[in-house]
C-alpha positions as CSV (number, residue, x, y, z in Angstrom):
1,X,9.5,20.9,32.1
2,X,9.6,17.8,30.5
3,X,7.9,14.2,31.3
4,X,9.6,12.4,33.2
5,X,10.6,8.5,32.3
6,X,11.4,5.9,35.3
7,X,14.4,3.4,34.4
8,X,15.7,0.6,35.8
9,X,19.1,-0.2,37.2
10,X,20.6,-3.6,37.9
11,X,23.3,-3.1,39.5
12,X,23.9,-6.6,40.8
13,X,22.3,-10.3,39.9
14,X,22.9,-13.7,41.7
15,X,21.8,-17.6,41.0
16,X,18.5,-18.6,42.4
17,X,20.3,-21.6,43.4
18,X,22.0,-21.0,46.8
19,X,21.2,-23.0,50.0
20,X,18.3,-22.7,51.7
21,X,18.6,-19.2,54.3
22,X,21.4,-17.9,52.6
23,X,20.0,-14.9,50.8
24,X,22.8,-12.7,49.1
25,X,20.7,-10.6,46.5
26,X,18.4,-9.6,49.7
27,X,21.9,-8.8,52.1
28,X,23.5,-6.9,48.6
29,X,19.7,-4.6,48.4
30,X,20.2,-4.0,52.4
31,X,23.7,-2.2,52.2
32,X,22.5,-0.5,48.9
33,X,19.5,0.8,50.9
34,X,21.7,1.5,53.9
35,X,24.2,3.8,51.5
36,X,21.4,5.6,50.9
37,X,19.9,4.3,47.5
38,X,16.1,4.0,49.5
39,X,14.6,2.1,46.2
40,X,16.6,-0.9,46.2
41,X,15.0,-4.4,46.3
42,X,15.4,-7.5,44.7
43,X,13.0,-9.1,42.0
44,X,13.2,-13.1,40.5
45,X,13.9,-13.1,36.3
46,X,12.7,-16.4,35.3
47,X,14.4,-16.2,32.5
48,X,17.8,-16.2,33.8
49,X,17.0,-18.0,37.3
50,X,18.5,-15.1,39.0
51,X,17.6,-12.9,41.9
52,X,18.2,-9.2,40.6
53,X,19.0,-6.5,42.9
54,X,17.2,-3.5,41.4
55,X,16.8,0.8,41.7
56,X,14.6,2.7,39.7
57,X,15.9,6.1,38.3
58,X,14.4,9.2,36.9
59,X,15.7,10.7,33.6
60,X,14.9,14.0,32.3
C-alpha cells in the first residue's frame, strides 16, 4: 500500500463582510455535514477576507 496524502477541498467561499449573526459559510458547512460529508467546517483566509467552507480528502 501506498502513503497516504490528505487534500483539501473548497467547495464553497463567502465575504467576511456580512452583518453581524448572519453566518452563511457556517449554515453552507452544516448541510454539507448533514449530507454526510462529517469533515466539513469553515476556516478565515486573510488573504482573501473570506470564510471558506472546507473537507479534507484522502488520495491514494
Amino acid at each position: 500500500m501506498t502513503a497516504t496524502t490528505p487534500s483539501r477541498t473548497v467547495p464553497e467561499g463567502f465575504p467576511a463582510g456580512n452583518p453581524r449573526g448572519f453566518w452563511p459559510a457556517e449554515e453552507y458547512a452544516a448541510a454539507r455535514r448533514a449530507q454526510g460529508t462529517p469533515d466539513a467546517r469553515v476556516v478565515m483566509d486573510l488573504r482573501t477576507d473570506q470564510f471558506l467552507v472546507i473537507t479534507d480528502t484522502t488520495t491514494y
